[in-house]
C-alpha positions in Angstrom: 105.6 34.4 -14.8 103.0 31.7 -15.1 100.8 32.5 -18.6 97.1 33.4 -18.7 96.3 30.3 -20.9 98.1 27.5 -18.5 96.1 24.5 -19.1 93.7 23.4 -16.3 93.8 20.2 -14.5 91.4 18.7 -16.4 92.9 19.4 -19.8 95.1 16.4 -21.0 93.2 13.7 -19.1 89.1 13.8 -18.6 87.2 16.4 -20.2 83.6 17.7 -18.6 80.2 16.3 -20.0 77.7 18.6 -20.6 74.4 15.8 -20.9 71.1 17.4 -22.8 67.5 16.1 -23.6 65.0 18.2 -25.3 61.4 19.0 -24.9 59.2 20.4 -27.8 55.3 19.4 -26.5 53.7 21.7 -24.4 57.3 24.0 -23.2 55.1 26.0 -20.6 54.0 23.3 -19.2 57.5 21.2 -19.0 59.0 24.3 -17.6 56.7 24.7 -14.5 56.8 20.5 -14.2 60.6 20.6 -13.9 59.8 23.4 -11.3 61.5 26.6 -13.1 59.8 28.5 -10.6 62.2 27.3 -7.9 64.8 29.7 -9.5 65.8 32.7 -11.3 64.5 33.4 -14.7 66.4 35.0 -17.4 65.5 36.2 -20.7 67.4 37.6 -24.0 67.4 37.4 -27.4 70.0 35.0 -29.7 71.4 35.6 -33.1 73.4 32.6 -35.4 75.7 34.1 -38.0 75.8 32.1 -41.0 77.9 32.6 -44.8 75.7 35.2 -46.5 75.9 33.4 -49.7 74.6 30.2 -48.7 72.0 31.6 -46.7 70.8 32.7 -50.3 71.4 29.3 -51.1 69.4 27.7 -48.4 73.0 26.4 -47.5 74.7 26.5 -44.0 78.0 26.2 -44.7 79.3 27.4 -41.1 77.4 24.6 -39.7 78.1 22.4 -42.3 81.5 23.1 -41.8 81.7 22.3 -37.4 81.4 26.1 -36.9 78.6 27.5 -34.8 78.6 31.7 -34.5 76.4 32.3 -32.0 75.2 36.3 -30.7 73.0 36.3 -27.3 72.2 40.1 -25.7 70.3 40.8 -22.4 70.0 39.0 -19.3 73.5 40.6 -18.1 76.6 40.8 -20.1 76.3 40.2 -23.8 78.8 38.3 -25.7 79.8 35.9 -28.7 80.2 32.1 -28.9 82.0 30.5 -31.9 82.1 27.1 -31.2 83.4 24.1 -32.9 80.9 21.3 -32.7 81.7 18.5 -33.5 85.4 18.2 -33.1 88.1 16.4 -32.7 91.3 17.0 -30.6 93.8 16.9 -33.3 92.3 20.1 -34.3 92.3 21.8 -31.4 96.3 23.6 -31.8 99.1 25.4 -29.7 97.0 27.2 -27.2 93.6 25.8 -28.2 95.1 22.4 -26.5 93.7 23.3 -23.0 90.8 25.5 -21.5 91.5 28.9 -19.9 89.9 32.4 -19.1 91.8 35.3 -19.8 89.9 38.9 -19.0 86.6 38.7 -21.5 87.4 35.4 -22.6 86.3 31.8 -21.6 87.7 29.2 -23.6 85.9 25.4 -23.0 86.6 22.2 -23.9 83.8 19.4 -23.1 82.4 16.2 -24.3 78.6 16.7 -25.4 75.9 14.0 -24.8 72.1 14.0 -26.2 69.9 11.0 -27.4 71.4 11.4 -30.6 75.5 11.2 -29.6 78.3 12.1 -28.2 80.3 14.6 -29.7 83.5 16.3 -28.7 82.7 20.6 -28.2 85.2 23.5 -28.2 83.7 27.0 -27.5 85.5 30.6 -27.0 82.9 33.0 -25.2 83.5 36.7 -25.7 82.0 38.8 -23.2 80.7 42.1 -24.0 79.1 44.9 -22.1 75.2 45.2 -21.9 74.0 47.1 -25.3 76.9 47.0 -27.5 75.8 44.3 -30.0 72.9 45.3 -31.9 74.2 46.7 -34.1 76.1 43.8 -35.8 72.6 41.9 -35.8 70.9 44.9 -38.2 70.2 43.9 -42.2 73.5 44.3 -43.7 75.8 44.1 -41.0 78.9 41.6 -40.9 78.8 39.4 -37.5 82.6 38.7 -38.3 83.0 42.0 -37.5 82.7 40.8 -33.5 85.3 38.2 -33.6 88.1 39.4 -31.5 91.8 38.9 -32.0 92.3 35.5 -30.3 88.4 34.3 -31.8 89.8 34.9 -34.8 93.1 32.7 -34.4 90.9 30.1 -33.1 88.9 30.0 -35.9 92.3 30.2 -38.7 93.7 27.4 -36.5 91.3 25.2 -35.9 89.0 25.5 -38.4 91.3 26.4 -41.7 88.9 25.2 -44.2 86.1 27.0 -42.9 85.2 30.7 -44.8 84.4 33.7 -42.5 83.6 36.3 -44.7 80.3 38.3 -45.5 77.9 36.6 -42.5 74.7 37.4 -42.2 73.0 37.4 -38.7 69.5 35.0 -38.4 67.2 35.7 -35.6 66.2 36.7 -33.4 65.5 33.7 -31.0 63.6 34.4 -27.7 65.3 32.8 -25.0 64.2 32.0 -21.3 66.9 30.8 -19.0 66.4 29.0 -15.7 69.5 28.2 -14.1 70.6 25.4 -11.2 66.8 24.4 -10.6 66.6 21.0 -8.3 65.5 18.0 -9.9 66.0 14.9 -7.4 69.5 15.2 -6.5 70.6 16.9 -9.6 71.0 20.6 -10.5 69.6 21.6 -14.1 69.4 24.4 -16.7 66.1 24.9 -18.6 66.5 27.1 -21.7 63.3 27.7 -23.8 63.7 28.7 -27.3 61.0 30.4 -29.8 61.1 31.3 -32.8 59.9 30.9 -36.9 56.8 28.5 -35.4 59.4 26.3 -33.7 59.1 26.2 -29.1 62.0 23.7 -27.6 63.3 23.2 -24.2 66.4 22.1 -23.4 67.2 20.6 -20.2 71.0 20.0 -19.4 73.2 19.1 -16.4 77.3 19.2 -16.4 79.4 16.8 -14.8 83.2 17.3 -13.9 85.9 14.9 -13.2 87.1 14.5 -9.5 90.4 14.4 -8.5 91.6 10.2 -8.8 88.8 9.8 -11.0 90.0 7.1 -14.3 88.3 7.1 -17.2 85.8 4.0 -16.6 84.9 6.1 -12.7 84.1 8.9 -14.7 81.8 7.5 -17.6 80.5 5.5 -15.8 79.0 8.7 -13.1 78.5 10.7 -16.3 76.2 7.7 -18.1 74.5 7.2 -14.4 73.9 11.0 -14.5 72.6 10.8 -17.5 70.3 7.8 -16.9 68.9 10.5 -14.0 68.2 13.0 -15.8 65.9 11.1 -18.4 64.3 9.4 -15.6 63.5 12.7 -13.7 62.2 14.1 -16.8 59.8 11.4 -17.5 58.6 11.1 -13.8 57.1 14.5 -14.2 55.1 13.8 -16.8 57.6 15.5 -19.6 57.8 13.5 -22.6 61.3 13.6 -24.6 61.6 14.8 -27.9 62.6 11.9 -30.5 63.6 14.4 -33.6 67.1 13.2 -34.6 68.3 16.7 -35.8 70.4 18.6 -33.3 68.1 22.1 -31.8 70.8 24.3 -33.8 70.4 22.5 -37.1 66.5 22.7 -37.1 66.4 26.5 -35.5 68.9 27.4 -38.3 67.0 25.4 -41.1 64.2 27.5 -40.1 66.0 30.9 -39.9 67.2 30.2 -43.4 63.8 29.2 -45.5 62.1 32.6 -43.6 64.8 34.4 -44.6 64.8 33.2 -48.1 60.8 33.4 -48.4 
């Protein structure tokens, strides 16, 4: 009997980029540019679990540590991320080596490119049903308490060094979704966050290995893809963001100094 988590085709040889720019000028207005109209809107609101303690610090030690603890509800299923970002493959261990989906669970493995790098990315999604989340985002509630049996042996695995006990929930974000809109010849997600005074927009494409591709065919499509991107953005009149720190590190700097003031 074959198992649930049997590695993909992709696994041990080319991974998938996901390729991101960011938008923080006038996010109304870059949404309708990049033509957001053209497809089907989504909207919920996003959480980040972070170590209690620190928080009171003004520390995140999650992220700190290459641990991101996401929580997103509405628009559809709900469900929770925890994602190691950056990463490196000799931390990824026994069944953590290769992607797979397994009833509720999406386990991914991709490279991820901005203006500011290239990092290596390892996320395990846990789907929930609509409504049964809020209350682990309530003052006082534990996130942790959401992790699942396998999220929690990716997170002892993978990410030994890393504490996960008494989290604390920052939000909410309010987040628009726009999935699969045409840009040129490409297919893009929008995503519009808001919150604590700060408005972004992310704009991101993914691009898979064929079948024959090498390594040099496939960097070289993902960097030309890339270049695209950029260069549809621009023509529309968007302009790019230039802040080096990552969306998640400002959003989460932000969450922390409210919650501290």
């Amino acid at each position: 009997m074959s198992s649930p988590y049997m590695c993909r085709s992709d696994v041990m040889g080319l991974l998938p980029v996901e390729i991101k720019v960011n938008v923080e000028d006038d996010v109304a207005g870059a949404m309708s540019a990049l033509g957001a109209s053209q497809g089907v809107l989504m909207t919920r609101r996003i959480w980040f679990a972070e170590d209690r303690v620190g928080v009171a610090q003004g520390k995140l030690l999650l992220l700190d540590g290459g641990v991101i603890v996401r929580i997103r509800i509405g628009g559809g299923q709900d469900d929770v991320v925890v994602k190691l970002r950056p990463c490196t493959r000799e931390q990824l261990l026994g069944r953590f080596t290769a992607p797979f989906e397994v009833d509720a669970l999406t386990y991914r493995i991709e490279e991820d490119w901005s203006r500011n790098g290239r990092v290596l990315a390892a996320s395990l999604v846990r789907d929930h049903p609509p409504g049964a989340l809020p209350a682990a985002v309530t003052p006082g509630s534990d996130p942790a308490t959401l992790f699942d049996e396998v999220q929690d042996q990716f997170l002892d695995v993978c990410a030994p060094d890393v504490r996960f006990e008494g989290l604390v929930a920052l939000g909410p974000i309010s987040a628009t979704k726009v999935e699969d809109v045409p840009l040129d010849d490409l297919k893009v997600d929008l995503e519009a966050w808001s919150v604590a005074g700060l408005n972004f927009l992310e704009v991101s494409i993914r691009v898979k290995p064929k079948a024959g591709d090498d390594e040099g065919e496939f960097k070289e499509r993902a960097e030309r893809k890339a270049r695209k991107l950029e260069e549809a953005v621009l023509e529309r009149g968007v302009t790019l963001s230039e802040v080096p720190d990552s969306k998640t590190h400002r959003v989460l700097t932000a969450l922390v100094a409210a919650a501290q003031g």
